[in-house]
N, C-alpha and C positions, 0 to 999 in steps of 0.2 A: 347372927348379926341382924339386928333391924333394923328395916328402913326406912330414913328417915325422909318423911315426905312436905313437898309444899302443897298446901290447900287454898284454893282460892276461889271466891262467890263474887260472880259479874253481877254486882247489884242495881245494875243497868237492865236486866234479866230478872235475876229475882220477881220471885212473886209469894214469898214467903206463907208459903202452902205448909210448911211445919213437916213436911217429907222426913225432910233431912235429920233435922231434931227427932225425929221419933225412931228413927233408924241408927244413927249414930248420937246415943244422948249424952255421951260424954265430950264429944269434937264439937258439934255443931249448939248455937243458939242467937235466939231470932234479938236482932240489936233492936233501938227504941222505933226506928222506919222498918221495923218489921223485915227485912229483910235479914240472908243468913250469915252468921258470922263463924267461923273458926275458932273457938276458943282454947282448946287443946290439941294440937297436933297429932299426941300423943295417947288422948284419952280412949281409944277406942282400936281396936286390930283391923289392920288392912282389907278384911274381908267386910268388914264394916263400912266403915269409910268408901271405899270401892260400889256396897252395896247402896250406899246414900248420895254419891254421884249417878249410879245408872237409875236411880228410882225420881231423879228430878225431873220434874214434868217440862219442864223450860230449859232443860243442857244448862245450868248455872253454874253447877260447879266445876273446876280441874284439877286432876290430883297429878300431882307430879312427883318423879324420884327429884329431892332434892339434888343430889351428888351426880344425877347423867343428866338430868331435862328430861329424864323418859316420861313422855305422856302414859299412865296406864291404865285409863277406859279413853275411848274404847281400843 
């Protein structure tokens, strides 16, 4: 079964350094303020996504289990 995650970018935060997009290039892309957006939830495997939360320079992003609220970085 997979799980189905919330993705979210505090673009209060953001500094749309392009990390993210370059790590997960099918989830992530930088909206018109340059900052990151979520595009596919689904576009990319958890080890990705995961890998493009701990690689933000600025903590922007949070990945959550949809289904518990489980925070899962860090």
């Amino acid at each position: 079964m997979t799980r189905k995650l919330r993705i979210m970018v505090d673009h209060g935060v953001c500094v749309g350094n392009d990390m993210c997009t370059n790590i997960a290039i099918n989830l992530f892309a930088l909206n018109d303020d340059l900052h990151s957006e979520p595009v596919n939830a689904a576009g990319d495997p958890l080890e990705k996504v995961l890998e493009a939360e701990e690689n933000c320079p600025v903590s922007a992003i949070n990945v959550e289990d949809e289904e518990t609220g489980e925070t899962l970085f860090p």
